[in-house]
Rosetta silent file (secondary structure, phi, psi, omega in degrees, C-alpha in Angstrom):
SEQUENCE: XXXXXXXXXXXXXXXXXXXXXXXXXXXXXXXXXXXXXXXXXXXXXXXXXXXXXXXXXXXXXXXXXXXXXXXXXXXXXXXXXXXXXX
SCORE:     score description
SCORE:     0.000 S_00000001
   1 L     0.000  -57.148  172.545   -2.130   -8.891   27.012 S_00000001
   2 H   -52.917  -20.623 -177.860    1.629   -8.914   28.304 S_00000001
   3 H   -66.275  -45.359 -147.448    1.595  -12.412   28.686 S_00000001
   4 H   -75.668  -36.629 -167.693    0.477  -13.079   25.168 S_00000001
   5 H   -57.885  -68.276  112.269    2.582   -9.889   24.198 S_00000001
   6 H    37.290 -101.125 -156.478    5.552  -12.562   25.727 S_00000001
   7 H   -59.104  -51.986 -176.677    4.588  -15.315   23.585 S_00000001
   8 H   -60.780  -66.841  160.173    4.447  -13.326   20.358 S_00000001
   9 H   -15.207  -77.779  171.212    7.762  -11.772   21.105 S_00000001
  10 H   -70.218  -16.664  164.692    9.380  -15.542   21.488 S_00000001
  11 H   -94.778  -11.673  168.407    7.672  -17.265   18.931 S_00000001
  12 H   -71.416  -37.777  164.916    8.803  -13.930   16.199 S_00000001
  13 L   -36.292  -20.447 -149.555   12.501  -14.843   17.672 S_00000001
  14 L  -102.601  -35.152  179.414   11.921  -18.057   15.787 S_00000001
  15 E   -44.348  101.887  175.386   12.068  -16.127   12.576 S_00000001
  16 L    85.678   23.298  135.594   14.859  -17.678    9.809 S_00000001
  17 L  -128.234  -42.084  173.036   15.336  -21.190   11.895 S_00000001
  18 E   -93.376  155.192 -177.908   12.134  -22.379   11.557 S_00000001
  19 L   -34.283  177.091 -163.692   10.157  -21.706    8.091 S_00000001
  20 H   -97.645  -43.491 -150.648    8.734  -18.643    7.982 S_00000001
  21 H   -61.790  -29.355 -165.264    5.058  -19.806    7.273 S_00000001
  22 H   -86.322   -2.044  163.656    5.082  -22.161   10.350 S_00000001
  23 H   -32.751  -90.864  169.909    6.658  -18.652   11.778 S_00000001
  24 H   -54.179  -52.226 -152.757    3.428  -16.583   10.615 S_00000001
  25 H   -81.778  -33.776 -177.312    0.977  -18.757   10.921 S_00000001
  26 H   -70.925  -60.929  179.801    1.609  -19.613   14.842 S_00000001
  27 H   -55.995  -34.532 -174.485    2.627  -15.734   16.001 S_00000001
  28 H   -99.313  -70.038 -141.257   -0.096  -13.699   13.719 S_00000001
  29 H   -56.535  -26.267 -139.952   -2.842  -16.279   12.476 S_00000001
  30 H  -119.607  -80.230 -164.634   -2.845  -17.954   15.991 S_00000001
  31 H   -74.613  -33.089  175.837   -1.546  -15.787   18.552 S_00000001
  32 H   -66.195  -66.678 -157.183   -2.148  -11.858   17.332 S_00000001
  33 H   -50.506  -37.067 -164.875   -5.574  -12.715   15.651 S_00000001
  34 H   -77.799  -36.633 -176.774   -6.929  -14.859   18.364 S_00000001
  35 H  -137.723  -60.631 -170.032   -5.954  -13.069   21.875 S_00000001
  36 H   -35.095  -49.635 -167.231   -3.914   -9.739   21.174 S_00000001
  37 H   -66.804  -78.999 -168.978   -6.643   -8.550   18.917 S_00000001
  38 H   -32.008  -51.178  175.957   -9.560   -9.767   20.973 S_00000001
  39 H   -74.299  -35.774 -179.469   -7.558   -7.530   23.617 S_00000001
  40 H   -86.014  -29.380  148.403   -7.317   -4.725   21.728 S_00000001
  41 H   -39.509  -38.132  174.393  -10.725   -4.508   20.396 S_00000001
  42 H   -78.115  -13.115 -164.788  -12.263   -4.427   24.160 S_00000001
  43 L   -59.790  140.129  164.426   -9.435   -2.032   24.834 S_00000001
  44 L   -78.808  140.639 -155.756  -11.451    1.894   24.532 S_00000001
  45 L   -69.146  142.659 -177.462   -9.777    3.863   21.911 S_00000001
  46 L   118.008 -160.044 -159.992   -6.579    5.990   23.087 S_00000001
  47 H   -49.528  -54.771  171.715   -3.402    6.417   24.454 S_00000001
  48 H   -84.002   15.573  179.959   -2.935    2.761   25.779 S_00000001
  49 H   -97.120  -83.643 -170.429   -4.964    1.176   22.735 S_00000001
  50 H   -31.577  -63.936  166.326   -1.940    2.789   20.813 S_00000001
  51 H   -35.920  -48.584  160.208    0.309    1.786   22.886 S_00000001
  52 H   -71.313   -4.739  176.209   -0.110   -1.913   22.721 S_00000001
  53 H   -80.098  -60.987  161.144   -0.344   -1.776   18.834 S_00000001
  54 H    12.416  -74.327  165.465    3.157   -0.301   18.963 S_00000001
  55 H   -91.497   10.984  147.291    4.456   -2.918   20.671 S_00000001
  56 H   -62.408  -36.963  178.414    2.939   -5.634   18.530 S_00000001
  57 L   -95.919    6.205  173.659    4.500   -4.080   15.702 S_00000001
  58 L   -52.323  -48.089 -166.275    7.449   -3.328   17.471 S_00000001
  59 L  -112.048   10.182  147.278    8.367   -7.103   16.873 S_00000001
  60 L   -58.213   91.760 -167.105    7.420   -7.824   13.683 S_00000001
  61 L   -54.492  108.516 -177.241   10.421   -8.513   11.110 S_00000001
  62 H   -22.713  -57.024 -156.662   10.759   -5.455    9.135 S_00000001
  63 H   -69.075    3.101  175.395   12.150   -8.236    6.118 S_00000001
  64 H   -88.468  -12.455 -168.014    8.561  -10.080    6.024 S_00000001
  65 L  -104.086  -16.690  177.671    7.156   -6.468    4.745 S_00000001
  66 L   -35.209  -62.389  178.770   10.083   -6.114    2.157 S_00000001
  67 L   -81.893   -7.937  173.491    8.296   -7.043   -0.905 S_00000001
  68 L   -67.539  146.112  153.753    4.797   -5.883   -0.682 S_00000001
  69 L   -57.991 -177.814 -166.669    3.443   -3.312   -2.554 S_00000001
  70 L   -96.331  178.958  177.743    2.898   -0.237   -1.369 S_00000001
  71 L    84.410  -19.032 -157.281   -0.306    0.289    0.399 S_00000001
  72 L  -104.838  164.114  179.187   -0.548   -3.689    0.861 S_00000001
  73 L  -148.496  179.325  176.299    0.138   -5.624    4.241 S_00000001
  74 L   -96.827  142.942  174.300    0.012   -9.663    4.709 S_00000001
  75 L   -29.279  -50.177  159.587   -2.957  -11.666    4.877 S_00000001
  76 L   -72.296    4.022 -163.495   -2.544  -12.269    8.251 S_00000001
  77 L  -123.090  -38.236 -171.940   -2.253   -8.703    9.299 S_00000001
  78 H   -31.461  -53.846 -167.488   -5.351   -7.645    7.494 S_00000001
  79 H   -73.820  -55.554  169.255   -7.751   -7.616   11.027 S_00000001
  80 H   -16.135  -70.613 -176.640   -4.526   -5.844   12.759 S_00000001
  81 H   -73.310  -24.804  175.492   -4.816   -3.150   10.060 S_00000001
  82 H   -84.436    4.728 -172.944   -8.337   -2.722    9.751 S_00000001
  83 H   -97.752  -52.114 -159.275   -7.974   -2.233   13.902 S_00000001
  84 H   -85.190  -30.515 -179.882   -5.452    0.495   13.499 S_00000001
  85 L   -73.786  -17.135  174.737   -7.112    2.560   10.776 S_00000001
  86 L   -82.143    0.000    0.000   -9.998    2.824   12.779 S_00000001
C-alpha cells in the first residue's frame, strides 16, 4: 500500500504540467482503482482502513473537486466513495 501510496503521491505532483485527464486517468483510473482499492477492500474495517483513505485523499487536488455539484464526486472516484460510505 505505501509503495503504491508513493506512486499516487508523484504521479498527483504532475497535476497542471501534464493535462489533467492523462493526470486522472493514470493516478485514480489506473493506480487508486486497481491496487490502493484492492488494498483497502481486504483491509478489515477500522482505525487503519481509515487511515489509509485519509491519506489517499490527502493528495488529491482540492481544484479537481471545484466545480461539482454538491453531493457529486468524479467518475473515477465513484468505487473510492462507495468504499468510504460503507
Amino acid at each position: 500500500f505505501s509503495s503504491f501510496l508513493q506512486l499516487l503521491s508523484n504521479v498527483l505532483l504532475w497535476d497542471g504540467i501534464v493535462q489533467e485527464d492523462t493526470v486522472r486517468d493514470l493516478g485514480l483510473s489506473k493506480l487508486l482503482n486497481r491496487y490502493l482499492l484492492l488494498n483497502l477492500l481486504n483491509t478489515p474495517p477500522g482505525p487503519d482502513n481509515i487511515e489509509k483513505c485519509k491519506k489517499v485523499v490527502a493528495y488529491l487536488p482540492e481544484r479537481w473537486f471545484q466545480d461539482l455539484k454538491s453531493g457529486s464526486t468524479l467518475p473515477e472516484l465513484w468505487n473510492f466513495c462507495q468504499h468510504l460510505l460503507q
